[in-house]
N, C-alpha and C positions, 0 to 999 in steps of 0.2 A: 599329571605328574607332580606339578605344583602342591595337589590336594595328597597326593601320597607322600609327601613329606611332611606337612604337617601333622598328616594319621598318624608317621611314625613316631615323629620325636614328642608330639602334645598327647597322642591316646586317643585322637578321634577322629573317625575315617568321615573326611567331606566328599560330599560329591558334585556335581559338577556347578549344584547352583550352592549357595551359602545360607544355611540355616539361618532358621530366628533366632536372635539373639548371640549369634557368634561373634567372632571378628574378622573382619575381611583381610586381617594384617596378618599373611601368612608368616611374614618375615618376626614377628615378634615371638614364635613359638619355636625356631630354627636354633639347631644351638650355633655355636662358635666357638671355636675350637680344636683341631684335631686329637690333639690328647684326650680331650674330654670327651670326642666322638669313639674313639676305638675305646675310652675306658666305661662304653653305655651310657655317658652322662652323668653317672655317678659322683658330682664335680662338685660338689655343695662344701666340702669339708677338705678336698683335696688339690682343688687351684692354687697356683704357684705360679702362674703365669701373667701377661695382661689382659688375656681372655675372661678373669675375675670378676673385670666389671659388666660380662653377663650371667655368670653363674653365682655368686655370692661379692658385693664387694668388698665386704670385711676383708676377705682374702686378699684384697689387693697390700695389705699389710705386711704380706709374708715378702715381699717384692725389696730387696734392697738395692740394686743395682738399675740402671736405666734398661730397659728391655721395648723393643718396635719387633714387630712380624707383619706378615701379610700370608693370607688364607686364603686357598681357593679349591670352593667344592663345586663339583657336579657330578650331574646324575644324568646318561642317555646324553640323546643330542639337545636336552631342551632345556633344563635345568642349568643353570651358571649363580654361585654366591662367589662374590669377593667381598674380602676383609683387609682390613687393617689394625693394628691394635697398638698401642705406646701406655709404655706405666713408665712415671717417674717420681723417684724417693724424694720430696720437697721437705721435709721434717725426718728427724728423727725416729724412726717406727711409724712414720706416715707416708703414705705414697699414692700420688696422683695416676689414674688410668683416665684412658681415653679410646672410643673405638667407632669403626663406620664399615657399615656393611651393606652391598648391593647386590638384589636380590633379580636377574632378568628369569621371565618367563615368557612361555611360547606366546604369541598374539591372540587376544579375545576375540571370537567375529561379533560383531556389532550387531543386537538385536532391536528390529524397528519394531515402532507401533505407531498407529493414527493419534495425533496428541488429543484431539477429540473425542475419541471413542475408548482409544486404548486398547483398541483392535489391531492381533499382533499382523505384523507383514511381512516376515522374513526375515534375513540376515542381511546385512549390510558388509562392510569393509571389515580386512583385519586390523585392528585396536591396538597399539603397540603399549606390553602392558610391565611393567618394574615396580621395586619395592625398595625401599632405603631405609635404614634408622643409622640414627650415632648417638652416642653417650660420655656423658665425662661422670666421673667418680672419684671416691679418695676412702682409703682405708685407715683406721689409724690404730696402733693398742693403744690400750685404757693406760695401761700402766706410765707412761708418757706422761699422764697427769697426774701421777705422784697417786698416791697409795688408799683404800676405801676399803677397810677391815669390816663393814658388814656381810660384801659378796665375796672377802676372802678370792678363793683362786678364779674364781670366775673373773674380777674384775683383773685381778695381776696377771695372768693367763689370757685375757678375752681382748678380744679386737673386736671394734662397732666400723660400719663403713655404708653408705649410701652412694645412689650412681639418682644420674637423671638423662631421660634417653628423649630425642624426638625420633619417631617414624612417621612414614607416609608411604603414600601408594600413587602409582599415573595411570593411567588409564585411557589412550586418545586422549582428548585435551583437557579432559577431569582428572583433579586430583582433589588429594582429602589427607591429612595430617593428625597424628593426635600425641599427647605427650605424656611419660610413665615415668615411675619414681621406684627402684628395689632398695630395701632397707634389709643390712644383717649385719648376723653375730658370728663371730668365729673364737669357739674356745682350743688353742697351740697350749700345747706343752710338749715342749722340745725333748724332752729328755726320756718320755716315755712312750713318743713318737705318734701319740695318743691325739685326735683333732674330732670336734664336733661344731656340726654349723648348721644355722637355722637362717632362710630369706624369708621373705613376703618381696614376690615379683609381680612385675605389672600392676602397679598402682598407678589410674588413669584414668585420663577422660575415652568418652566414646569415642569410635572412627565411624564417621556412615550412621548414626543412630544404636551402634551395636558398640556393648561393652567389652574392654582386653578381658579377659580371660585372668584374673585374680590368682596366683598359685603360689600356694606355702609350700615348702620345701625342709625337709630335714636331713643332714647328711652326717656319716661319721666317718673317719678315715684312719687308718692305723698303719705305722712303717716297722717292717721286721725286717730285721737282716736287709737283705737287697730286693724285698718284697714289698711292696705298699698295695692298700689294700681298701677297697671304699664301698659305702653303702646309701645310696635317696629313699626318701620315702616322699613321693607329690599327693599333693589334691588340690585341685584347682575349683573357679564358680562355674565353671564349664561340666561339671561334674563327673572329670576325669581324675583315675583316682591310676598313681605306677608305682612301683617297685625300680628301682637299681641298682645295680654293683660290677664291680672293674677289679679288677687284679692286675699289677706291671711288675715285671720282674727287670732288674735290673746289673749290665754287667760292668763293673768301674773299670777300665786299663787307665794304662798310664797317659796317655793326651784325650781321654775322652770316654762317653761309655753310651752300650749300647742297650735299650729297654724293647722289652717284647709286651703290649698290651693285649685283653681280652676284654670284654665288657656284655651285660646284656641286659636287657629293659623287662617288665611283663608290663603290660597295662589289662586293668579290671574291666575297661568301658570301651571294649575294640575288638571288632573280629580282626583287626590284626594286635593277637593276642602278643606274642613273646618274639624275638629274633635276638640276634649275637652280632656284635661288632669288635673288629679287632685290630691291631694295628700296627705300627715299630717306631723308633723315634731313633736317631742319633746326636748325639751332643760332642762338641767338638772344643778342645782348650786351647785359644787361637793365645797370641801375646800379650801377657799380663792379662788383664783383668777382662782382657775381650772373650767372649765365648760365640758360638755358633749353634744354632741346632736345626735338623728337617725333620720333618714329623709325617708322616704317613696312616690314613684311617683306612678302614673299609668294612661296609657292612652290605654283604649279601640280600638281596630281596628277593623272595620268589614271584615268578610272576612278572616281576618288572627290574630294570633296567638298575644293575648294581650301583650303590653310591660310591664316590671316591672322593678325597679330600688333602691336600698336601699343603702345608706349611713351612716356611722358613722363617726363625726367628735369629734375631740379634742382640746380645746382653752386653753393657760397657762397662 
C-alpha cells in the first residue's frame, strides 16, 4: 500500500522489493498538503499556504500573515501521514516556512539468510517500519531589494525561495537518513491574477546507495472571477515524466467562504495511467485578523483502498 502511493503521486508503480537505483524514501515523493491533493498536485504556481515549502518555496512569499496547520492522511487501515506545517513573515515580502511529516507503515517481516553463504532462510519477526522528513525554508520577492531594469517584470514581479529538508527511514533497529535542497522561482502579478513557477526538487545525497529522485517541475496558475485555475508539467532522473491541473471555485459570504476543488494527474511512465482527486475547503473570519480554515481531499483508487486527507489550518 505504501508502494501505491508513491505509484500515484511520483508515476512509478514499485513493487514489493525496490528497484535499482531508486529511493527507498517513500516519504520524499508524498505530497502535503490537502488543497494541493484535491487540486492533483498541480501546486507549483498556486500555493498560498505553508505547505509551499514542499511544492515550490518561492511561494512561501505570498504568505503575509503567521499561518501553523496540521495534516493527516490515510489510506485503508495501514497507511497513516501526519503533518505539520508554520510559515512566518520575518521581513518585508519575506517569509519563513517550516514543516515535519510522519509517515507509519504496515510492519516488514524480516528476511534471514546464512551470513556465510547468503543462503536465504525464511522470514523472521515483523520489523516495525516509519518515515520522517522536516524542512525549513524562506521565500522572499526580488523586488525587496530595490529594483534591476535588465529582467524588467521578472525581477519586480518574481520571488526566489529555497527550503532544506532532512528525511529518514527506521526499519527494526536500522536506520539511514539523507538530506535535500528545492530551489524556485515564482513569477505573481497581482493584478492580472496571472502566476508561473518553476522548482528543481530533491537536490541530494543518496539514502541506502540509491539516489532521491531529481524532479523539475513547471507550473502556471491563473485566478478569474471566483475561479483559480492551475497547470505542472514534471520530469524527474527516475524517468518519470506527469501532467497536472486543478480547478477551485470559489464562494465569498460574508464571515467566510466556501471552495469546491477538482484535480487530476496523467503520468507517461505508469500503468497507473490517469485518476481524478477532489475535494472542499472552508475558510472561516474569526476576530480581527484571526482566520480559520478545514480542508478536505479525496481521491478514489480502483482497486484499493480510497485516500482521505483532512486538514485544519490557523492564520494570525
Amino acid at each position: 500500500m505504501a508502494a501505491l502511493l508513491l505509484a500515484l503521486w511520483a508515476g512509478s508503480a514499485l513493487g514489493a522489493g525496490r528497484s535499482a537505483g531508486s529511493s527507498s524514501l517513500i516519504i520524499s515523493r508524498l505530497p502535503v498538503g490537502t488543497r494541493a491533493m484535491a487540486l492533483g498536485g498541480a501546486y507549483t504556481a498556486m500555493a498560498d499556504d505553508p505547505s509551499a515549502i514542499w511544492w515550490n518555496p518561492s511561494c512561501l512569499a505570498r504568505i503575509n500573515s503567521i499561518e501553523m496547520g496540521v495534516l493527516h492522511v490515510e489510506q485503508g487501515q495501514d497507511i497513516r501521514m501526519e503533518n505539520a506545517l508554520f510559515a512566518w513573515p520575518v521581513v518585508s515580502g519575506g517569509t519563513l516556512g517550516a514543516g515535519a511529516s510522519y509517515l507509519g507503515m504496515p510492519p516488514i517481516r524480516e528476511q534471514l539468510e546464512d551470513p556465510a553463504t547468503g543462503a536465504y532462510l525464511g522470514t523472521g519477526a515483523n520489523l516495525t517500519a516509519y518515515q520522517w522528513k522536516t524542512a525549513a525554508g524562506f521565500g522572499q520577492y526580488l523586488s525587496r531589494w530595490g529594483g534591476l531594469p535588465l529582467l524588467g517584470p521578472l525581477w519586480e514581479r518574481g520571488a526566489i525561495g529555497a527550503s532544506l529538508a532532512v528525511l529518514g527511514e527506521q526499519i527494526g533497529i536500522e536506520g539511514s537518513y539523507t538530506v535535500s535542497a528545492d530551489v524556485g522561482y515564482l513569477y505573481d502579478d497581482p493584478s492580472s491574477g496571472r502566476r508561473f513557477g518553476v522548482v528543481a526538487r530533491e537536490l541530494g545525497a543518496p539514502t541506502r546507495g540509491a539516489p532521491l529522485p531529481v524532479t523539475g517541475q513547471v507550473g502556471v496558475a491563473q485566478d478569474i472571477g471566483d475561479w483559480g485555475l492551475s497547470a505542472d508539467v514534471l520530469t524527474a532522473t527516475d524517468d518519470s515524466y506527469r501532467v497536472r491541473g486543478g480547478a477551485e471555485w470559489t464562494y465569498q459570504g460574508d464571515t467566510g467562504a466556501v471552495s469546491l476543488r477538482l484535480g487530476a494527474q496523467h503520468s507517461f511512465s505508469s500503468h497507473l495511467n490517469s485518476w481524478l482527486s477532489m475535494g472542499l475547503g472552508y475558510h472561516l473570519n474569526l476576530a480581527g485578523s484571526l482566520h480559520a480554515s478545514i480542508d478536505y481531499a479525496y481521491l478514489p483508487v480502483d482497486s484499493f483502498d480510497d485516500l482521505h486527507a483532512i486538514s485544519i489550518e490557523v492564520a494570525l
